[in-house]
C-alpha positions in Angstrom: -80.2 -66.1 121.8 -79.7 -62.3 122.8 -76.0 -61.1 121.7 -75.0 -58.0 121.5 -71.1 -58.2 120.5 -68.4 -60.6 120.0 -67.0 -61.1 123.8 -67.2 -64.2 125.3 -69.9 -62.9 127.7 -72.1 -60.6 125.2 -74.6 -63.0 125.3 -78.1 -64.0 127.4 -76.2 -67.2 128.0 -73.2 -66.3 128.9 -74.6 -63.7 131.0 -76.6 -66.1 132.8 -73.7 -68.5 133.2 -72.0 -66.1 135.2 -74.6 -66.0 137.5 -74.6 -69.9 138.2 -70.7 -69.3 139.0 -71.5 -66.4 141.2 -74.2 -68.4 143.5 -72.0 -71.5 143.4 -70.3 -71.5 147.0 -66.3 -70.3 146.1 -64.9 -74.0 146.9 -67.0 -75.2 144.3 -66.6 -72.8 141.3 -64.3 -74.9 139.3 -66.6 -77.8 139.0 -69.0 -75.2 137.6 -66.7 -74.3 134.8 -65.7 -77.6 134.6 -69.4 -78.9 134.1 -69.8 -76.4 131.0 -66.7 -77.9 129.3 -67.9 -81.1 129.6 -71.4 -80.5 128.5 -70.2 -79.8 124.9 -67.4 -82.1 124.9 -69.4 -84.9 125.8 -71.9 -84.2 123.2 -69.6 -85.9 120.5 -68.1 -84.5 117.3 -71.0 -85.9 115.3 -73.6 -84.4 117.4 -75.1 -80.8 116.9 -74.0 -78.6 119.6 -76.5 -76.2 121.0 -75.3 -72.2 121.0 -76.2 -72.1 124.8 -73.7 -74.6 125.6 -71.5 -73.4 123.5 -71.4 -70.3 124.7 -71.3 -71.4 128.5 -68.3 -72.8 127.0 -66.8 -70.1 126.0 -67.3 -67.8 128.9 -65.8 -70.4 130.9 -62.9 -70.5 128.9 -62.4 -67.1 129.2 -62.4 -67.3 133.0 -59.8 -69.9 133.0 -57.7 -68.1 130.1 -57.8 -65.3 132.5 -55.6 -66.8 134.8 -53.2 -67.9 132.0 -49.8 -66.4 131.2 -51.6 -63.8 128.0 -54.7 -64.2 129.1 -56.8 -61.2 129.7 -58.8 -60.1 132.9 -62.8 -60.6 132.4 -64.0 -57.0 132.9 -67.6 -56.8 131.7 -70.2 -56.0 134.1 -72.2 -59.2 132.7 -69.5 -62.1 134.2 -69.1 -62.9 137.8 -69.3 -60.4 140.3 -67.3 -63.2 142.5 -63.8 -63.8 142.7 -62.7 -67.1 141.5 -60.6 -68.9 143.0 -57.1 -70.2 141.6 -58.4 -72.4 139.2 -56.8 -76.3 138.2 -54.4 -76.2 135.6 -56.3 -79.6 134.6 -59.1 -77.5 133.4 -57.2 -75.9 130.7 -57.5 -78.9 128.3 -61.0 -79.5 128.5 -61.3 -75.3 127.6 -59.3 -76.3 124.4 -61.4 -79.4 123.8 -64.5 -77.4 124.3 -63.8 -74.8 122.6 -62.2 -76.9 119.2 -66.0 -78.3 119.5 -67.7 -74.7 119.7 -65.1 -74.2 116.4 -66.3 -77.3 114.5 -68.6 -78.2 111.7 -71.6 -79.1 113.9 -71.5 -75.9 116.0 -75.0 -73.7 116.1 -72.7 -70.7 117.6 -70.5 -71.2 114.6 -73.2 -71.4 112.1 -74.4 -68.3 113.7 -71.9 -66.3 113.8 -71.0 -67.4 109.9 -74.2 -66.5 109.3 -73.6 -62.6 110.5 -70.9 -62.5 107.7 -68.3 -61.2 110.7 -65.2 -63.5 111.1 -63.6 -61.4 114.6 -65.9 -63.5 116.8 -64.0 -67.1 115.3 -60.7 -64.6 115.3 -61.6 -64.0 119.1 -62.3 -67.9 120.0 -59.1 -69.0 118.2 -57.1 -66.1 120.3 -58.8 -67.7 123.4 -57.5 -70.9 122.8 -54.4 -70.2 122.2 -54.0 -68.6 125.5 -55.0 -71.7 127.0 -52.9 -74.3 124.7 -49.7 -72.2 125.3 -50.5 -72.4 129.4 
């Protein structure tokens, strides 16, 4: 995976999730998201999660955060280029779910990022899903 910092679109997966949202027609957007969350939480606790999903994941939480009272605007050049539209509320706690997986002990993105020795990316995620319990 190519990453070049710790935002929740710095990343060749990320990056390329946002163009999936982009050519998804706007009525249909939310299932998009939706579909990431799901992805890694159906894998199962027990199950190694893959640092693509993962990080599909977490750019799709950051979309919906976005929208949250605290959440911050996405303003990379590397998300969507699309407005979204308003987004469910009910999407909110599969973000948490999905990213409590992308946080847990069977987590390649986690391992990675542990690996790096630099804690501000985990810092960042936990930030993130704050935003999006407190919604």
């Amino acid at each position: 995976m190519g990453t070049w910092d710790i935002g929740p679109f710095d990343n060749d997966a990320a990056a390329d999730f946002s163009w999936r949202v982009d050519e998804a027609p706007a009525e249909r957007r939310a299932e998009v998201l939706r579909a990431a969350f799901q992805e890694v939480v159906g894998t199962g606790e027990d199950a190694y999660l893959d640092s693509d999903y993962a990080a599909q994941a977490v750019a799709a939480a950051a979309l919906v955060a976005a929208g949250c009272p605290g959440g911050e605007a996405v303003a990379t050049s590397y998300g969507p280029k699309q407005p979204l539209p308003e987004l469910p509320a009910a999407l909110r706690p599969l973000a948490v779910a999905a990213l409590d997986r992308t946080l847990g002990p069977e987590s390649e993105l986690l391992e990675l990022w542990e690996e790096s020795g630099d804690d501000t990316w985990a810092a960042g995620i936990r930030k993130l899903r704050a935003v999006l319990a407190g919604a």
